[in-house]
C-alpha positions as CSV (number, residue, x, y, z in Angstrom):
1,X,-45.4,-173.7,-5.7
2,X,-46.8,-170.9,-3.3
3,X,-48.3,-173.0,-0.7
4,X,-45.5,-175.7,-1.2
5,X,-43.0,-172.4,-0.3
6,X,-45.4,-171.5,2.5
7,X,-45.5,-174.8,4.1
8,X,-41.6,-174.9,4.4
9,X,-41.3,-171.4,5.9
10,X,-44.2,-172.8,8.6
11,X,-42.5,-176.2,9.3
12,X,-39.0,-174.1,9.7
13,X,-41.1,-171.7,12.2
14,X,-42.4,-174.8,14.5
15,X,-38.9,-176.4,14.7
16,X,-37.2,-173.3,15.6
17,X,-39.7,-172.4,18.4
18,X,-38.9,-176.3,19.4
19,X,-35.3,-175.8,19.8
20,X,-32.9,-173.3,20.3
21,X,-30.4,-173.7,17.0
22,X,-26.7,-173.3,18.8
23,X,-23.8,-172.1,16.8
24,X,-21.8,-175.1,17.6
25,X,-22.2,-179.3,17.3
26,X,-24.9,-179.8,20.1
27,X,-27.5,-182.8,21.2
28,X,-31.1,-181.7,22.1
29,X,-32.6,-183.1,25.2
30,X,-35.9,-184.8,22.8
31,X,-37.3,-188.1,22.5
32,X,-36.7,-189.9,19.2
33,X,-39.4,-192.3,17.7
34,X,-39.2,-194.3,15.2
35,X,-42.0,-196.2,13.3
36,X,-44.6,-196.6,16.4
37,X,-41.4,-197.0,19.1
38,X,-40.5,-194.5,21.3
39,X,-36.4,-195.1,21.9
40,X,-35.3,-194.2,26.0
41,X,-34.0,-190.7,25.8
42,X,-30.1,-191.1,25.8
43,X,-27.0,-189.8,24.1
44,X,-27.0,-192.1,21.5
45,X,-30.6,-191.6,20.3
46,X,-31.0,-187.8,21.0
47,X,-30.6,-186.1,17.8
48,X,-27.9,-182.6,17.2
49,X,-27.6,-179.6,15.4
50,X,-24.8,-179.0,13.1
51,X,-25.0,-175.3,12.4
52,X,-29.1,-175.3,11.1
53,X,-28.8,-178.9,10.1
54,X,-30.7,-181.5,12.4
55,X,-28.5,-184.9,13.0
56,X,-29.3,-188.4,14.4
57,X,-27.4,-191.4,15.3
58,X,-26.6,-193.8,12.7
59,X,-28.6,-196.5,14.9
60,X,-31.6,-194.7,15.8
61,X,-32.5,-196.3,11.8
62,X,-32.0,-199.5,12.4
63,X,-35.7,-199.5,14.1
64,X,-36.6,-198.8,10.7
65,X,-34.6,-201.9,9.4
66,X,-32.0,-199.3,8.2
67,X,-28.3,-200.7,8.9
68,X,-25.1,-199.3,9.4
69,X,-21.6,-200.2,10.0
70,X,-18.4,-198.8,10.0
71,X,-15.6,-200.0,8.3
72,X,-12.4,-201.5,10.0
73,X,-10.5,-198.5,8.7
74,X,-13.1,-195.9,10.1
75,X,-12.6,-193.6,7.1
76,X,-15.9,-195.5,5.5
77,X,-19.9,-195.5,7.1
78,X,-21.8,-198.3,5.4
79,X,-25.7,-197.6,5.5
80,X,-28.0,-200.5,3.7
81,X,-31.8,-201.2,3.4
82,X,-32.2,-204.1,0.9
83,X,-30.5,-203.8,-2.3
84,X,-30.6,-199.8,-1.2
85,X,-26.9,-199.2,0.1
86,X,-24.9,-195.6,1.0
87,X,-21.4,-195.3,1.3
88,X,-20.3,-192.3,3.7
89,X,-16.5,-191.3,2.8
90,X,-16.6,-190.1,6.3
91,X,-13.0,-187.9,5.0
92,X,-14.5,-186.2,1.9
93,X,-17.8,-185.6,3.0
94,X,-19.2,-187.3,0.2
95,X,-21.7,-190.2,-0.5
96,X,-22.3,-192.8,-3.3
97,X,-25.1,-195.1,-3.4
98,X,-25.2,-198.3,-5.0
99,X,-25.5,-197.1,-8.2
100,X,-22.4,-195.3,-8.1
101,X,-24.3,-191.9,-8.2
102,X,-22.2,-189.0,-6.2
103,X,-23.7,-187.2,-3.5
104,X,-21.4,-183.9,-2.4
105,X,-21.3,-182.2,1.0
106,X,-23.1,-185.1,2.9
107,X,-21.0,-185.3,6.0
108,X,-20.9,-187.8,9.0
109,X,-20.9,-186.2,12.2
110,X,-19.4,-187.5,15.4
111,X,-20.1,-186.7,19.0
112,X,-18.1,-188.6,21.7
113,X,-17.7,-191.6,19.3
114,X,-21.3,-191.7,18.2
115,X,-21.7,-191.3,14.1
116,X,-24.3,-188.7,13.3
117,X,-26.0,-188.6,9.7
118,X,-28.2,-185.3,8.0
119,X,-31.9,-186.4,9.1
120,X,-33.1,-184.6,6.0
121,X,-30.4,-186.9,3.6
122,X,-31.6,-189.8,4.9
123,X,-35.4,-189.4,5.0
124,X,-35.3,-188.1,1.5
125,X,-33.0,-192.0,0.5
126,X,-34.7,-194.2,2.0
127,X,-38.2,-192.6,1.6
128,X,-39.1,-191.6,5.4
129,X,-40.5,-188.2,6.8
130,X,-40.2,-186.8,10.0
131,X,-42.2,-184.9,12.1
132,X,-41.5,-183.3,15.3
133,X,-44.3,-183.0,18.2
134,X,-44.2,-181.0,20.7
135,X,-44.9,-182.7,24.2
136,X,-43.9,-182.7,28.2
137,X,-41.2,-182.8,29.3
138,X,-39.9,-182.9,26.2
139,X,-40.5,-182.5,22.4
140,X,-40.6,-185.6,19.8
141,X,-38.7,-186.4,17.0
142,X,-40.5,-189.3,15.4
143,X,-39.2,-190.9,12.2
144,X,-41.4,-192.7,10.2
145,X,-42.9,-194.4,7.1
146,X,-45.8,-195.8,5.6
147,X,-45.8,-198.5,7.7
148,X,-46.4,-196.7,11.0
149,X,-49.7,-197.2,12.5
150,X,-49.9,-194.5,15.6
151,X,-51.2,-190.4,14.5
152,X,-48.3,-188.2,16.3
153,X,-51.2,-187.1,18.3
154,X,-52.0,-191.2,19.7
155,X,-48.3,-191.6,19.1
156,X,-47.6,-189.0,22.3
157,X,-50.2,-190.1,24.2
158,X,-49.4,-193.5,24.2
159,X,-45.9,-193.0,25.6
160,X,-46.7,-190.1,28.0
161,X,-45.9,-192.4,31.1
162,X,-43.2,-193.9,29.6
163,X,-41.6,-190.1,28.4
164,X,-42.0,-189.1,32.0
165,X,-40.3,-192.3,33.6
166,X,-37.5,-191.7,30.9
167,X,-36.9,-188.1,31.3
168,X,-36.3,-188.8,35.2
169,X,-33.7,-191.3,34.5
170,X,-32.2,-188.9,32.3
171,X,-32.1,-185.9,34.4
172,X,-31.4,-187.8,38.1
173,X,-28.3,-186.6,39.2
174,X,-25.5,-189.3,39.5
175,X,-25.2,-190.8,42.4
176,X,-22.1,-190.1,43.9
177,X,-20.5,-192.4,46.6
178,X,-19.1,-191.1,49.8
179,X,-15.1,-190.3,49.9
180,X,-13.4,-193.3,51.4
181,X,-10.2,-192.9,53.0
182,X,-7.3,-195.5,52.1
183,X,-4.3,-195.2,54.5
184,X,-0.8,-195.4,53.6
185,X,0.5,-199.1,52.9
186,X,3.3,-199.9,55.9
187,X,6.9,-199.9,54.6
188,X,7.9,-203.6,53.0
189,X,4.0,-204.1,52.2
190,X,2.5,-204.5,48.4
191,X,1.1,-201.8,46.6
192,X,-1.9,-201.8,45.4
193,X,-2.9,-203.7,42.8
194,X,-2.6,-201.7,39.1
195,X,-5.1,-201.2,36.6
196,X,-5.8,-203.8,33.6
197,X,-4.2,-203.3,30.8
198,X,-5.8,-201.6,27.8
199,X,-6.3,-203.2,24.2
200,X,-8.0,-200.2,22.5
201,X,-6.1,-201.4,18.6
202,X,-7.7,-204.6,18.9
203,X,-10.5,-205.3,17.1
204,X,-13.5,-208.1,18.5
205,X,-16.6,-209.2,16.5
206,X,-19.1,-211.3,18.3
207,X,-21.2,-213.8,16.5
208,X,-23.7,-216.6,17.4
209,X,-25.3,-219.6,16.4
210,X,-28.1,-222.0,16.7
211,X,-30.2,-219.2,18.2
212,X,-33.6,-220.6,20.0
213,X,-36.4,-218.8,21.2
214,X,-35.6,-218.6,24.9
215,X,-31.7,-218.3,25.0
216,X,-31.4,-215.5,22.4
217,X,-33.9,-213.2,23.9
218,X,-31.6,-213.6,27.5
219,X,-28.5,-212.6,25.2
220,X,-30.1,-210.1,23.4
221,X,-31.1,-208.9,26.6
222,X,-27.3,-209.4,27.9
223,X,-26.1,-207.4,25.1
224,X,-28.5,-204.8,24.9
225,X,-27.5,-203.9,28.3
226,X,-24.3,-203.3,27.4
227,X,-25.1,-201.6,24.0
228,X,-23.4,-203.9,22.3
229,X,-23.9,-205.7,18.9
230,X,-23.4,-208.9,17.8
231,X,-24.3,-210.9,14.3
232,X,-26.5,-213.7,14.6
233,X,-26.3,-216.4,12.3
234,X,-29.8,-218.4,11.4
235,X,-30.5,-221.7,9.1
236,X,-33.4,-221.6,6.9
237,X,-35.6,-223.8,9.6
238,X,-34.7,-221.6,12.7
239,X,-36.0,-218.4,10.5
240,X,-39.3,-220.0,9.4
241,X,-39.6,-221.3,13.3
242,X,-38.9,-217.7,14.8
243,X,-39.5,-214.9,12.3
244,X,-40.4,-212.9,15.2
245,X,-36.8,-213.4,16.4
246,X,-35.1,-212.7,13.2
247,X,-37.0,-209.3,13.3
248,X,-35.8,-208.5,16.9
249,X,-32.1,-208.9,16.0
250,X,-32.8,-206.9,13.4
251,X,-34.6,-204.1,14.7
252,X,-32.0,-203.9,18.2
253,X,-29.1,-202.9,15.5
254,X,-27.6,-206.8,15.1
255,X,-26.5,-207.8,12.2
256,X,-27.8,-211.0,10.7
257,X,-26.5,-213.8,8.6
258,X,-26.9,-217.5,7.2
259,X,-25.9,-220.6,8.7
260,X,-25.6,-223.3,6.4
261,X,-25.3,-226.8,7.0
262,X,-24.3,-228.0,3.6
263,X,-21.9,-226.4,0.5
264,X,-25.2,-225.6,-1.2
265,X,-26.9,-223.0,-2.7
266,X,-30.2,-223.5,-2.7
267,X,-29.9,-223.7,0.9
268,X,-28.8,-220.3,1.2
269,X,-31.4,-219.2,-1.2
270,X,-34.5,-220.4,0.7
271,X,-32.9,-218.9,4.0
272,X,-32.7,-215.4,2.4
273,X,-35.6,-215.8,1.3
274,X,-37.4,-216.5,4.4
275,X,-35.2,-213.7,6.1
276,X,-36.4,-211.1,3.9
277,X,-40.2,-212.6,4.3
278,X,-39.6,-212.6,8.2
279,X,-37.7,-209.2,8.7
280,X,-37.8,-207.3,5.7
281,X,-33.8,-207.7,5.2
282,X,-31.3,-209.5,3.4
283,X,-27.8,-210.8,4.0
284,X,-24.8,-211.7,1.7
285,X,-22.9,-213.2,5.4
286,X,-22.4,-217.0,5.2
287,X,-20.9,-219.1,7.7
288,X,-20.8,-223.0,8.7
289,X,-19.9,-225.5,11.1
290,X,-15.6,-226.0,10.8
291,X,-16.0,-229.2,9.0
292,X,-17.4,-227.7,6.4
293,X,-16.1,-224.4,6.1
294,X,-13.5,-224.9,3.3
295,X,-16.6,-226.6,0.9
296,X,-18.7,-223.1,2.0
297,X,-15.9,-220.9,1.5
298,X,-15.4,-221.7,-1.8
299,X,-19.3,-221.3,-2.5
300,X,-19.4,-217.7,-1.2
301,X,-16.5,-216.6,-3.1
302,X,-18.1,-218.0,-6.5
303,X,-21.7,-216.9,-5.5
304,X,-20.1,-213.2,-4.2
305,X,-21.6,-213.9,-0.9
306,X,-19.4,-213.3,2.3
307,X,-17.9,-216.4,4.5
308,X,-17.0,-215.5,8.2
309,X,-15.0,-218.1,10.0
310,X,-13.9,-217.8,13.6
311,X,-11.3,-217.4,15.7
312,X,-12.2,-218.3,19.2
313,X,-15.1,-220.8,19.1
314,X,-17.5,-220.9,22.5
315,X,-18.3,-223.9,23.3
316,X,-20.5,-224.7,25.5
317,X,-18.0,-226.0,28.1
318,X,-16.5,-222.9,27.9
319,X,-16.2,-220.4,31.3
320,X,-15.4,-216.8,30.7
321,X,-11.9,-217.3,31.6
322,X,-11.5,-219.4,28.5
323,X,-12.7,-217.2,26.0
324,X,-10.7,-214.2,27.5
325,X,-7.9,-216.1,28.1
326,X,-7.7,-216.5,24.1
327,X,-8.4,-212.6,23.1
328,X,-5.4,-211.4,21.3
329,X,-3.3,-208.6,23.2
330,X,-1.0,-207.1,20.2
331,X,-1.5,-204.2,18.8
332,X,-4.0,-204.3,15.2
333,X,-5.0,-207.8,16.6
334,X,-8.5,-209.3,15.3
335,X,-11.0,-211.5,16.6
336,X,-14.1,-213.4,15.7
337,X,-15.7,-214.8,19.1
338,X,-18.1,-217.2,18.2
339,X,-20.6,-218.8,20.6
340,X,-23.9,-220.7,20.4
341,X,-27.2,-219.5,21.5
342,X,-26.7,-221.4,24.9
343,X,-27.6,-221.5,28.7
344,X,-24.3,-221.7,29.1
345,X,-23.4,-218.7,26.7
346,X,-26.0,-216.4,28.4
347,X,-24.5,-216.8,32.0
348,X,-20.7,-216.5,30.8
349,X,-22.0,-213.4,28.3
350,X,-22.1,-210.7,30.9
351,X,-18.4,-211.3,32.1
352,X,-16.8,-211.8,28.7
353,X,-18.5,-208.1,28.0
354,X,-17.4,-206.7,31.1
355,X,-13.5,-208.0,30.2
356,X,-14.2,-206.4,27.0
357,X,-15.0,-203.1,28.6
358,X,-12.8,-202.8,31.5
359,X,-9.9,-203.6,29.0
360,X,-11.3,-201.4,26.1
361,X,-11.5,-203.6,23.4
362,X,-12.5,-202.1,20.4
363,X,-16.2,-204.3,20.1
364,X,-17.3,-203.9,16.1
365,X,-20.2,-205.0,14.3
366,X,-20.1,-207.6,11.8
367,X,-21.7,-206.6,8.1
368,X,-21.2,-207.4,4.5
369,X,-18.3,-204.5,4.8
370,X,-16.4,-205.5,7.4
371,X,-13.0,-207.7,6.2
372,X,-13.4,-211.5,6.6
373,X,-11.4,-212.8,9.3
């Protein structure tokens, strides 16, 4: 008990000589690892202090196939691994796992719209340590399991370039561009043009299909750019053909779900079952072609698995001023954008995201939590 007593009081020591503890909510310019990846050094993977408590964004875990979602509501933060599963009453400050069993005083956090969960809370769940490292130009945070390979020692070294290429990106100053000058419009001339409208009550999910080796990676690529996040819908075959795939999606925060082809069972059993082989995860999220959909429907709801239809379908005919043309503009409005793992859908991608932006649609994940359209 002595030397377990001692080896707390050290490990407190090192982290506070790491990082000054503010009084108030604050992010700490560190790396974050997870597993044996180093993530780029940004708001939304730098861990916080909370008082003494040390916080990191819900979606730094998802490298460590840890999943989270928030609930249309936002009074709820879903976190799952498996058949593992927390329930964040973001209100109360309370938790309950899936056994029902009450955990008091866990709060979420939130900076500037990110959701922040207690490192220590979530370590101790889902059976993860932490360590922190002290390095240049800045100090690690590395989560991790078992199943990391890299020492902390190799682990720094191996990333040393890539820490110092990061940590200029972070600290460039913005560039700023030079003051232009606009004159006056002449009497009986236009004005100029006024912003977009905004359509921050409506709520998007984006979903795909038939995902192949070579068009995914350019959307997952389009959407990672945007840090956005998307479910991805796979049939048994395209799992067993691209497990590395599946484990992508699942590692860059996606959500992932079955596509089946007929109103059968076993057909979604031997796709879960390859999904968990191939990424380590499972997934209650069913969905089908439309001529289907009301045989498949009826299967989920007796098997207690979750159908997602659509809204807006993608084909691939589609330009981006058709799918935007059919986002819904009044208020508490809901869409399910579906698309196809296309050529077609990975050139059109990057505008329909930008119409999302500029108009500030709310973009939302699509899990087991979120309400079926």
């Amino acid at each position: 008990m002595k030397k377990r007593i001692l080896a707390i009081v050290v490990a407190a020591l090192i982290a506070a000589s790491l990082f000054a503890v503010p009084s108030s909510a604050s992010q700490i310019v560190c790396f974050t690892g997870v597993e044996d990846t180093l993530m780029p050094l940004r708001d939304s993977t730098m861990p916080a202090y909370f008082g003494t408590k040390l916080y990191v964004p819900a979606t730094v875990f998802a490298n460590a196939d840890i999943s989270s979602g928030i609930s249309v509501s936002e009074s709820n933060l879903y976190v799952y691994k498996g058949k593992r599963r927390l329930n964040f009453f973001i209100s109360l400050e309370m938790v309950t796992d899936q056994d029902g069993v009450i955990y008091d005083n866990v709060p979420v956090k939130i900076i500037n719209g990110l959701y922040f969960l207690p490192l220590d809370f979530m370590c101790e769940y889902f059976k993860l340590t932490y360590t922190i490292i002290p390095s240049d130009p800045a100090s690690i945070l590395r989560i991790k399991s078992s199943a990391a390979v890299f020492n902390d020692k190799t682990f720094a070294g191996h990333y040393k370039k890539q820490m110092a290429d990061y940590f200029s990106d972070y600290t460039a100053p913005p560039t700023v561009a030079p003051p232009t000058f606009t004159p006056p419009a002449p009497p009986g001339q236009d004005t100029p043009t006024p912003p977009p409208p905004t359509y921050g009550d409506v709520t998007v999910f984006l979903s795909f299909y038939a995902p192949g080796a070579g068009d995914a990676a350019r959307i997952l690529n389009v959407l990672s750019r945007a840090s956005a996040r998307a479910c991805f819908f796979m049939t048994a075959a395209e799992i067993a053909r691209y497990p590395a795939l599946a484990r992508r999606i699942s590692g860059e925060g996606h959500s992932l779900g079955i596509w089946l082809e007929t109103a059968d069972f076993d057909e979604y059993a031997k796709a879960s079952r390859l999904l968990f082989e191939a990424a380590k995860t499972v997934s209650p999220l069913v969905a089908s072609p439309p001529e289907i959909s009301e045989e498949v429907a009826v299967l989920a709801e007796e098997r207690g698995l979750v159908y997602r239809a659509c809204t807006i379908y993608a084909g691939d005919d589609y330009t981006e001023a058709a799918v935007n043309g059919q986002l819904p503009t009044l208020p508490r409005g809901v869409a399910d954008v579906r698309f196809s793992c296309s050529e077609n859908t990975a050139r059109i991608l990057p505008g329909v995201l930008d119409y999302l932006r500029e108009r500030e649609y709310a973009l939302s994940l699509v899990t087991e939590t979120t309400s079926a359209i």
